[in-house]
C-alpha positions as a Markdown table, in Angstrom:
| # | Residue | x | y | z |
|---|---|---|---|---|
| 1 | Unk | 0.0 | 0.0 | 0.0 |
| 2 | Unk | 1.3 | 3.6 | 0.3 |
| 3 | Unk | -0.7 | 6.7 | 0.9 |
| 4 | Unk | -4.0 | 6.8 | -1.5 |
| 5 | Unk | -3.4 | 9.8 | -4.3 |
| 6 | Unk | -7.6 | 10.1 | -4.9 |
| 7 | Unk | -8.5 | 10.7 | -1.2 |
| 8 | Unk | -7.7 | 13.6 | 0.8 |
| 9 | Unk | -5.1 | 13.7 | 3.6 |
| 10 | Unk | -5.4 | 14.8 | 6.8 |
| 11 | Unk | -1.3 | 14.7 | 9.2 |
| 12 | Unk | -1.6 | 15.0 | 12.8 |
| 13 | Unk | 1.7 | 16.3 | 14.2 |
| 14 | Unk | 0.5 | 17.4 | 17.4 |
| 15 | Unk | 3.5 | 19.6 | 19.0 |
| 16 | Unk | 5.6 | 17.7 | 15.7 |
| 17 | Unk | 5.4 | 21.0 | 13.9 |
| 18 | Unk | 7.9 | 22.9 | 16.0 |
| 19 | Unk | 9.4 | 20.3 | 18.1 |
| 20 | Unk | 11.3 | 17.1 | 17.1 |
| 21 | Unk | 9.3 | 14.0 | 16.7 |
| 22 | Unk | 7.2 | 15.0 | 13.5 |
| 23 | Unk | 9.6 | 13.5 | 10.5 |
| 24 | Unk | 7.2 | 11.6 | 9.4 |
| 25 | Unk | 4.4 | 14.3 | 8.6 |
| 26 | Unk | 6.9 | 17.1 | 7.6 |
| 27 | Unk | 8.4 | 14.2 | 5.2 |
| 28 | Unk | 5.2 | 13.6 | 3.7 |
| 29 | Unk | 4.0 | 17.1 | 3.2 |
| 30 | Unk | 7.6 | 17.6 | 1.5 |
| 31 | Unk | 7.5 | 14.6 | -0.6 |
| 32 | Unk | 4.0 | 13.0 | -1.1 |
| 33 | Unk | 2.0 | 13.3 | -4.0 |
| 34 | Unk | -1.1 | 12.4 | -2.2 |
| 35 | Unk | -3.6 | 15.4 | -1.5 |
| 36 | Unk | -3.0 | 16.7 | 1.9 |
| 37 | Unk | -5.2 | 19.3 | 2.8 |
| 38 | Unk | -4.9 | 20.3 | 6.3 |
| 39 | Unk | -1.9 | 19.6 | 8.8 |
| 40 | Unk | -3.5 | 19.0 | 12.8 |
| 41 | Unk | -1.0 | 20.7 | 15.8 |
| 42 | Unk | -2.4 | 22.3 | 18.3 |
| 43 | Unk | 0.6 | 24.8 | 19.0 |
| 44 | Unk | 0.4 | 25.9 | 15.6 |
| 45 | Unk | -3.4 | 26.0 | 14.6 |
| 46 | Unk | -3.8 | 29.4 | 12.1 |
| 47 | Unk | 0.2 | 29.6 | 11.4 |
| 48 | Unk | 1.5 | 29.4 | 8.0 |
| 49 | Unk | 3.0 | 25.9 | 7.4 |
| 50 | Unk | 5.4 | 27.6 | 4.9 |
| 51 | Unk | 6.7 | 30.1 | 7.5 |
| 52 | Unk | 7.2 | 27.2 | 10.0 |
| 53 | Unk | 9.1 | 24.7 | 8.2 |
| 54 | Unk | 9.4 | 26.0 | 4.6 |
| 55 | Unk | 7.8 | 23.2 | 3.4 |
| 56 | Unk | 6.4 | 24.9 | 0.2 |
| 57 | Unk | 2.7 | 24.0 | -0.2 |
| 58 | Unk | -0.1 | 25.3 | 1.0 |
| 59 | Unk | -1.7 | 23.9 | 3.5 |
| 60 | Unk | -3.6 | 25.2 | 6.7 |
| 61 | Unk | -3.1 | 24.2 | 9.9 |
| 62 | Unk | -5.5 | 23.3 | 12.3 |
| 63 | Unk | -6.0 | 22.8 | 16.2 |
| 64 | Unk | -7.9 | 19.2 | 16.5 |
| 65 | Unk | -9.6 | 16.4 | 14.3 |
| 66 | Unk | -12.7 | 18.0 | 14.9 |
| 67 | Unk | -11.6 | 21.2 | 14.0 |
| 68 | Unk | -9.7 | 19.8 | 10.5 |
| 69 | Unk | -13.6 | 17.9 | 9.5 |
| 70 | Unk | -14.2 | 21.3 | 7.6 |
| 71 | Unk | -11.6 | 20.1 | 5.2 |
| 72 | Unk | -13.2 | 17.2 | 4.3 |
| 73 | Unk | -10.5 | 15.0 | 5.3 |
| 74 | Unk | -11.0 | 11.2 | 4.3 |
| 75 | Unk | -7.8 | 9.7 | 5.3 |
| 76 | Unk | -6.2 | 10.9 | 9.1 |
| 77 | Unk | -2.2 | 9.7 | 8.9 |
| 78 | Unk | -0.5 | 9.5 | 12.4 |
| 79 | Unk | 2.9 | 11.8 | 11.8 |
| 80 | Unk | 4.7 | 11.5 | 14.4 |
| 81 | Unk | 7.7 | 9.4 | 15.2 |
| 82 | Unk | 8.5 | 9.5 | 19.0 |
| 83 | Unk | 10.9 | 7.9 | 20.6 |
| 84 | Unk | 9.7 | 4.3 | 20.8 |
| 85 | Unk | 7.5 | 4.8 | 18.6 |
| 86 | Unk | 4.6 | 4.3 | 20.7 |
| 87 | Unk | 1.2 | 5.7 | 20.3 |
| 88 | Unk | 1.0 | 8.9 | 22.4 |
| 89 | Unk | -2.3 | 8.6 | 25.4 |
| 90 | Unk | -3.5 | 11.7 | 24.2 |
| 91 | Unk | -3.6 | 10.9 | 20.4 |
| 92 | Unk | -6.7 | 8.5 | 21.4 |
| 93 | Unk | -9.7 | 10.6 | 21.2 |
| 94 | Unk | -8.4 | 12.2 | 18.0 |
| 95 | Unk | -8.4 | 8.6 | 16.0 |
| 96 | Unk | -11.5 | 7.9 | 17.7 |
| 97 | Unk | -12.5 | 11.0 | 16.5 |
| 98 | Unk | -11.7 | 10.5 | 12.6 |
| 99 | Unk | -13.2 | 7.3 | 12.4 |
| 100 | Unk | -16.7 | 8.9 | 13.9 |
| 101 | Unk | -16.1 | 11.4 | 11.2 |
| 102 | Unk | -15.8 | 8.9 | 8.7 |
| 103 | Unk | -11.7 | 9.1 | 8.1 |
| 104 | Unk | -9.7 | 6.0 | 7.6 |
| 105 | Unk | -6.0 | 5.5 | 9.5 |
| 106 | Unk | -2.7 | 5.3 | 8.3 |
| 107 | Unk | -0.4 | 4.6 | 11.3 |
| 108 | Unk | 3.1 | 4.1 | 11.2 |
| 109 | Unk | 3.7 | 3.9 | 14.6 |
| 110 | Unk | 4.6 | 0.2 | 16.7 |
| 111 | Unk | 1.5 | 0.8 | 18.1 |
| 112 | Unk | -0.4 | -1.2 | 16.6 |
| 113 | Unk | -4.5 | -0.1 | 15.8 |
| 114 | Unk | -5.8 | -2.6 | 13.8 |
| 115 | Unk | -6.2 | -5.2 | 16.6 |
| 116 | Unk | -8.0 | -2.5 | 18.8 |
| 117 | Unk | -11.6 | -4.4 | 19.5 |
| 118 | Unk | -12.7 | -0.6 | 20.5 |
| 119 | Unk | -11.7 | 1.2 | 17.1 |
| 120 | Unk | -13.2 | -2.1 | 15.4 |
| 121 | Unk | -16.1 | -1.0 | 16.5 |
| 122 | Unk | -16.3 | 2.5 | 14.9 |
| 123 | Unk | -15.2 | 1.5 | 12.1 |
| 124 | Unk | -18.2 | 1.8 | 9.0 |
| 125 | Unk | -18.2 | 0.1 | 5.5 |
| 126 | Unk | -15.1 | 1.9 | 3.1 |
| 127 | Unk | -13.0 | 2.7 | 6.1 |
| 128 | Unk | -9.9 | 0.7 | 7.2 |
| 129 | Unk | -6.6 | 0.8 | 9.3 |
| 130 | Unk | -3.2 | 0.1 | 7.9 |
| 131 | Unk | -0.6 | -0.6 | 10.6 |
| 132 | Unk | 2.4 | 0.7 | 8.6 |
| 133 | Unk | 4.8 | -1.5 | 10.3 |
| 134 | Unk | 4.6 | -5.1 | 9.9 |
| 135 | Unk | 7.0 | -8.2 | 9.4 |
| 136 | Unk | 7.4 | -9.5 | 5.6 |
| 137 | Unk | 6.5 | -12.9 | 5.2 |
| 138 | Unk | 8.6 | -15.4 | 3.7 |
| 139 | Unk | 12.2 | -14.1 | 4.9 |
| 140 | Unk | 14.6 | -16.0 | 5.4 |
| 141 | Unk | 18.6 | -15.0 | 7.2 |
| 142 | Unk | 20.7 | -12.9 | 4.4 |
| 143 | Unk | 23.3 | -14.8 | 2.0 |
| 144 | Unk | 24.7 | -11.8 | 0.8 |
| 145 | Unk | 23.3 | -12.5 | -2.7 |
| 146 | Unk | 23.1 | -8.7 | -3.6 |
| 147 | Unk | 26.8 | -8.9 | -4.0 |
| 148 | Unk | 25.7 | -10.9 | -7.6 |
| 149 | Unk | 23.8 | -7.5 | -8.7 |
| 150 | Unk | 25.4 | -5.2 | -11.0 |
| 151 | Unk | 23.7 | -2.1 | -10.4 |
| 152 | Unk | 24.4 | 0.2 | -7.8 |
| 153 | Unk | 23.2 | 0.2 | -4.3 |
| 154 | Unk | 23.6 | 3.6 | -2.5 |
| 155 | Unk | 23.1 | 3.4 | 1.2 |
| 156 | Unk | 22.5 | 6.0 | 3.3 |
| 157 | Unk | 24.6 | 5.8 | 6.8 |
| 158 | Unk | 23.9 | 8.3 | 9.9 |
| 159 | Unk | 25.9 | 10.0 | 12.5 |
| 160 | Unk | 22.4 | 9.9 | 14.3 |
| 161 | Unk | 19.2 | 9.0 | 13.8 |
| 162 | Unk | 16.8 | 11.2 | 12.5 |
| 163 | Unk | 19.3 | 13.3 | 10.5 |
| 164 | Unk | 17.8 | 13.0 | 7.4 |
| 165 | Unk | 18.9 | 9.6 | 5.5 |
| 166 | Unk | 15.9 | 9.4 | 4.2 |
| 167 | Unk | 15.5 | 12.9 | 2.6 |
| 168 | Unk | 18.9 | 12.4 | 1.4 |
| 169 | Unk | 18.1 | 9.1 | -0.5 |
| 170 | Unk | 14.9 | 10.8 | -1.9 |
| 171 | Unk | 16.9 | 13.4 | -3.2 |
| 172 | Unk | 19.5 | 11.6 | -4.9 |
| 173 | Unk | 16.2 | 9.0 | -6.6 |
| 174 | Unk | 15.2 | 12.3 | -7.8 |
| 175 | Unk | 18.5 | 14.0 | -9.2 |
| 176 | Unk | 18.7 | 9.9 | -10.3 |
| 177 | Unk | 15.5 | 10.0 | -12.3 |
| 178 | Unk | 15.8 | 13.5 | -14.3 |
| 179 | Unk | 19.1 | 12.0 | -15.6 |
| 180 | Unk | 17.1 | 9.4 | -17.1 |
| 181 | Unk | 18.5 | 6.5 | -15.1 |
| 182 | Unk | 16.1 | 3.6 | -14.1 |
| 183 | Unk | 16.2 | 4.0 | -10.1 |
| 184 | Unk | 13.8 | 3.1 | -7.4 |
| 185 | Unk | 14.2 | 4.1 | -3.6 |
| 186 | Unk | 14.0 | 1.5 | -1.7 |
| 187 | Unk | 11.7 | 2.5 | 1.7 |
| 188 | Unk | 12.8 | 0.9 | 5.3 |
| 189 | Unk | 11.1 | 2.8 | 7.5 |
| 190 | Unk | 7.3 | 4.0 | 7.8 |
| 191 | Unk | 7.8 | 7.4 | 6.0 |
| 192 | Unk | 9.2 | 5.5 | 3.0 |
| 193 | Unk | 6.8 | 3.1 | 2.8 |
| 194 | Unk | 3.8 | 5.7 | 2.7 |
| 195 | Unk | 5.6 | 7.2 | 0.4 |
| 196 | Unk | 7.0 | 4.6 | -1.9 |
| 197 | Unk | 4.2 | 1.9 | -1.7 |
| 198 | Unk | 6.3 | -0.7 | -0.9 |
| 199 | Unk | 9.9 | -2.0 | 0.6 |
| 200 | Unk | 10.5 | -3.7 | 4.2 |
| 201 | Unk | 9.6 | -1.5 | 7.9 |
| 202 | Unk | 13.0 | -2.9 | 9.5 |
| 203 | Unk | 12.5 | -2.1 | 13.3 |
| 204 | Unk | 9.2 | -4.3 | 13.0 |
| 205 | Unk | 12.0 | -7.4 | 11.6 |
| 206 | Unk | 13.3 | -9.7 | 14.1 |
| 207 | Unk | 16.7 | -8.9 | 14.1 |
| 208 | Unk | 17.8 | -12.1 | 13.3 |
| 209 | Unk | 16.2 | -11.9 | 9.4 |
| 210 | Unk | 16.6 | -8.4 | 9.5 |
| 211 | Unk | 18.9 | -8.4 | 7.0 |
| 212 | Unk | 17.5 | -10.9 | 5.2 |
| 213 | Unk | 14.5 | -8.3 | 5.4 |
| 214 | Unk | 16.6 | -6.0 | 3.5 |
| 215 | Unk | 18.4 | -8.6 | 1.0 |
| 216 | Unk | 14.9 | -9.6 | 0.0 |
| 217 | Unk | 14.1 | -6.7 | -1.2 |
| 218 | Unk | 16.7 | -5.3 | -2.8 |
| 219 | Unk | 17.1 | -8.5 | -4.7 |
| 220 | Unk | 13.1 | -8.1 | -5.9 |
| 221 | Unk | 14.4 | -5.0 | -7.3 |
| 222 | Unk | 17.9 | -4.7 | -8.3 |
| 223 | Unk | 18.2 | -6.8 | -11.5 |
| 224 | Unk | 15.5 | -4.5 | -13.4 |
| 225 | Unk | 17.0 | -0.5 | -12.3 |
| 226 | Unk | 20.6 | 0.9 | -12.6 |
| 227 | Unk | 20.8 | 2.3 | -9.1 |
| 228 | Unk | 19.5 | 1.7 | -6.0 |
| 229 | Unk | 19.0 | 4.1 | -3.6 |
| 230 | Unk | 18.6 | 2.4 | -0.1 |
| 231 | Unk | 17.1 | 4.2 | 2.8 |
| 232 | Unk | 19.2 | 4.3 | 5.7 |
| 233 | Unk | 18.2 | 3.7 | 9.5 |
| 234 | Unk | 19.8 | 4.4 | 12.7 |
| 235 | Unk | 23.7 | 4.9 | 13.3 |
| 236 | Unk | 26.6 | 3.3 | 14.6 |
| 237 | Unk | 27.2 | 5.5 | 16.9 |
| 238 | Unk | 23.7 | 5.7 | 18.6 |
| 239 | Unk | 23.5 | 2.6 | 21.7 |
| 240 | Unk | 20.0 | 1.8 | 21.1 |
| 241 | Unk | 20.2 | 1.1 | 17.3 |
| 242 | Unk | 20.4 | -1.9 | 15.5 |
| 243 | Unk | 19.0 | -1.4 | 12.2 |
| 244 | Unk | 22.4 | -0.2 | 10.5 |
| 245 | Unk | 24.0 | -3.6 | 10.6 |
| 246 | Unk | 21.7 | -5.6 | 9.2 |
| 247 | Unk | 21.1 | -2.5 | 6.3 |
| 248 | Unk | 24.7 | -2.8 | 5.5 |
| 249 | Unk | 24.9 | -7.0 | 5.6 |
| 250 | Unk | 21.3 | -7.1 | 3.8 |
| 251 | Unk | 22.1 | -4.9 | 0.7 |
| 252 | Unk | 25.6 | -5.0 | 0.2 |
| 253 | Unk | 26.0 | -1.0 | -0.9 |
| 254 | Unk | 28.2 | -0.5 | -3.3 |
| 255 | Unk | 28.5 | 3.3 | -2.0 |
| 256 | Unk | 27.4 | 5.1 | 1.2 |
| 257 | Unk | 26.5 | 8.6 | 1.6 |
| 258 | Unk | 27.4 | 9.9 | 5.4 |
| 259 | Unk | 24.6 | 12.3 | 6.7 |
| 260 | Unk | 25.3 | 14.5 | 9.7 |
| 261 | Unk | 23.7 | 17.6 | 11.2 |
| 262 | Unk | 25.2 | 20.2 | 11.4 |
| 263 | Unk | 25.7 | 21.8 | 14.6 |
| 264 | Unk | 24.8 | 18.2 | 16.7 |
| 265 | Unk | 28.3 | 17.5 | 18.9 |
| 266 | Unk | 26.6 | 14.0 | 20.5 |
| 267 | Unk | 24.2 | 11.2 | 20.3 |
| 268 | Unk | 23.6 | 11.0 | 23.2 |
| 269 | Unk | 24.8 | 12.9 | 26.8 |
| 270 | Unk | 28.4 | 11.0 | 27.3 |
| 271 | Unk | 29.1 | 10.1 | 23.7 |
| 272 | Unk | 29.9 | 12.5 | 21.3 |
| 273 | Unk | 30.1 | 12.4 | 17.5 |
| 274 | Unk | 33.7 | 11.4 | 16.5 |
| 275 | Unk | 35.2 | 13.8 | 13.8 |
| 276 | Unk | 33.5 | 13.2 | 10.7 |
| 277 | Unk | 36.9 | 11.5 | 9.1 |
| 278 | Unk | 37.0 | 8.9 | 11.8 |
| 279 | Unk | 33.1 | 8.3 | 11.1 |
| 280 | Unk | 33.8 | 7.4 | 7.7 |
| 281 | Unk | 36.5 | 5.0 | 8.5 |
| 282 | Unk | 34.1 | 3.2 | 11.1 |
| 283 | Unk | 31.7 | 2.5 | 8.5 |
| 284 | Unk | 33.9 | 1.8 | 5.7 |
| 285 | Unk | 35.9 | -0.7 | 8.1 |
| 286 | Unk | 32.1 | -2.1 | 9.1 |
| 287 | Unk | 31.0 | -2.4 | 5.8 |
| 288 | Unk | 34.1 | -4.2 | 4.4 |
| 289 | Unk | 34.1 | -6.5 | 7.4 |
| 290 | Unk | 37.8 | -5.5 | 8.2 |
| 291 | Unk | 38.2 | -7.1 | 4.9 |
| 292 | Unk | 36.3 | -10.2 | 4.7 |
| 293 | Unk | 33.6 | -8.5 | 2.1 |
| 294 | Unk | 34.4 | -5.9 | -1.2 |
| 295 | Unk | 35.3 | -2.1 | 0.2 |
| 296 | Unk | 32.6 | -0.3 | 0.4 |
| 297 | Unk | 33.5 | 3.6 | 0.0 |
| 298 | Unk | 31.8 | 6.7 | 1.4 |
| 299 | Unk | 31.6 | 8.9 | -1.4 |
| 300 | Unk | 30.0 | 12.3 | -0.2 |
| 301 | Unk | 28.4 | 14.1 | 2.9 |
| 302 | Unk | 24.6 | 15.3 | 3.3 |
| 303 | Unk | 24.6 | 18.0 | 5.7 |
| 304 | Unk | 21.6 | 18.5 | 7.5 |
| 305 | Unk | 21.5 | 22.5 | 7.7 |
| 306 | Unk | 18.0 | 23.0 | 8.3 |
| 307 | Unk | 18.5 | 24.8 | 11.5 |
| 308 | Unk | 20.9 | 28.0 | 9.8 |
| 309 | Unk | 21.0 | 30.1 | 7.4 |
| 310 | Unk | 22.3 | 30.0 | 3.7 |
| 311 | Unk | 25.3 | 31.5 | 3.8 |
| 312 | Unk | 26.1 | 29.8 | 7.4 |
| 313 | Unk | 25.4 | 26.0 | 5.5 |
| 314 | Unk | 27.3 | 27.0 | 2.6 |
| 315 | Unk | 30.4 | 28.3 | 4.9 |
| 316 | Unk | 29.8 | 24.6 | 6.7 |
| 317 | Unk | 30.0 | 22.7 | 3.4 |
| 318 | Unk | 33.2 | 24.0 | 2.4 |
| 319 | Unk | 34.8 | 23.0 | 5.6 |
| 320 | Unk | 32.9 | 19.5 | 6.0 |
| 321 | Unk | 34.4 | 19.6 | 2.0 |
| 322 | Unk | 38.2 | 20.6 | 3.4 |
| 323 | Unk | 38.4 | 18.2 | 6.3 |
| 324 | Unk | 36.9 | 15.1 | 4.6 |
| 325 | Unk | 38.1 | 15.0 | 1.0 |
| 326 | Unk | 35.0 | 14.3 | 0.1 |
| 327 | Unk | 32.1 | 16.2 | -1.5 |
| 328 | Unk | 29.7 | 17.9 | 0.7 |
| 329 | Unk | 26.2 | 19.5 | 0.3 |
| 330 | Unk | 22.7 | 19.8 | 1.7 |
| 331 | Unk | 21.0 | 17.9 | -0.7 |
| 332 | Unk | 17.4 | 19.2 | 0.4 |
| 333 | Unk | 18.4 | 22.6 | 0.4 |
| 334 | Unk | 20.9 | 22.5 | -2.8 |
| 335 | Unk | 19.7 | 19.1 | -4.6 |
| 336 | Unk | 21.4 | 16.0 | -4.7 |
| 337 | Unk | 23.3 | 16.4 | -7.8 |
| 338 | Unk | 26.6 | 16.8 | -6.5 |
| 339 | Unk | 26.1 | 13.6 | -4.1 |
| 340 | Unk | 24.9 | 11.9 | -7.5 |
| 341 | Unk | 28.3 | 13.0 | -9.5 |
| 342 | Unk | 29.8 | 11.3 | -6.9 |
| 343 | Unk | 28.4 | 8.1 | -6.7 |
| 344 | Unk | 28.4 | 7.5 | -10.3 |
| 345 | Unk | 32.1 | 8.8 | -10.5 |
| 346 | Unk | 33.3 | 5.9 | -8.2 |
């Protein structure tokens, strides 16, 4: 499934506007092709969504589920991703509230709402619930049969999470397309997979056919497109992630762009974000297996420089640029052609 492009959107973001846990609805709003006509936060209800995020489409905002009915919403997507990703309490009476008003859900959250006997029971004829994140069947442990493909496979890697693999993997599928190469994005997480329609929600895997997870998928695709550009998850650096392991294992990149924000000195409090050079060593020397598999470069760096402005990321590029070797932009801000140039130079 991904998100229906003949029904109107509604996102709640409640206090995901402003804050730090609404990457899912801000990535939708900037990528989707679906109609979204209202975005729902109450700390932002009459603000200009533009202003806010500079998201360019117009959309209003409004304070409830009740209050975002005059839209004529017919589809209420959860688009929020807190840490856990559990269902918020007071996000309750607002689902139970779009499925009185006649909305269907689309929840990416590991809550799940399907198998809630009390939404069953507002639920009327034409409305449904898709719980985003859900375990393929049929996977098996990875062989590392990617490394048989010939195209390429472009993983994303992370100094954190939430730094903006994704967007950075959307942008170089789109730079990838207007050249007129066959490329597909391949989703991993419950943005992407609204988005894309398809692909493998990892942290809903068990981690031991996680990257089996991913190897399936990449291998439905990889024998009918000339690049492949993989979504990445998590970080190396971060102690409660595992989904970069099994992302590397599964799809057996070929290149790796590094994304970083800029500004961000630690993960967490007590461990800080190694100099970017040393970064790029630990994933190259993960990725290679200390030698045991092919060397897998990192060819570029997406800067994150949402929060400054242009001439501050633009100063920032040139040193990432200087210190690293490597090419360096913000490929939401500038586009991801320089990223591209890289990739396909190596």
């Amino acid at each position: 499934m991904r998100l229906p492009l003949n029904q109107k959107i509604a996102i709640l973001l409640h206090e995901g506007i402003r804050g730090t846990h609404g990457k899912t609805g801000l990535s939708l709003l900037r990528y989707s092709d679906a109609p979204i006509v209202v975005a729902i936060d109450r700390d932002c209800s009459g603000e200009s969504l533009e202003e806010l995020t500079g998201i360019k489409r117009n959309v209003p905002i409004a304070a409830s589920v009740k209050d975002a009915l005059q839209f004529k919403p017919q589809v209420l997507v959860i688009g929020i991703a807190p840490k856990g990703g559990n269902l918020p309490d007071d996000y309750w009476h607002e689902i139970k509230d779009a499925l009185v008003g006649g909305m269907s859900i689309v929840n990416g959250l590991h809550t799940p709402l399907g198998k809630s006997p009390e939404l069953k029971t507002l639920l009327k004829p034409g409305q449904l619930i898709w719980d985003v994140r859900k375990e393929p069947s049929n996977i098996g442990v990875c062989t590392l049969a990617a490394r048989s493909l010939s195209c390429k496979r472009v993983l994303t890697v992370g100094t954190d999470m939430a730094v903006g693999k994704m967007s950075a993997s959307l942008e170089l599928n789109r730079s990838s397309r207007l050249r007129g190469l066959r490329t597909k994005f391949i989703a991993t997480g419950q943005t992407g997979l609204m988005l894309e329609g398809d692909g493998v929600a990892l942290d809903s895997v068990r981690v031991d056919f996680a990257a089996g997870a991913v190897e399936q998928i990449v291998m439905r695709y990889g024998k009918n497109y000339d690049i492949l550009h993989i979504e990445g998850q998590g970080s190396l650096l971060h102690p409660s992630s595992t989904a970069t392991l099994p992302l590397i294992r599964g799809s057996q990149p070929t290149q790796m762009i590094l994304v970083h924000r800029l500004g961000q000195h630690q993960v967490i409090e007590g461990v800080p974000i190694p100099p970017l050079v040393k970064v790029i060593k630990l994933y190259e020397m993960v990725a290679s297996g200390a030698g045991a598999f092919a060397s897998v470069p990192v060819v570029g760096i997406a800067l994150n420089t949402r929060n400054f402005d242009e001439d501050r990321a633009k100063k920032a590029i040139s040193l990432v640029e200087s210190e690293t070797g490597l090419p360096c932009t913000d490929a939401i801000r500038f586009g991801g052609d320089k990223l591209l140039d890289a990739v396909m130079r190596s």
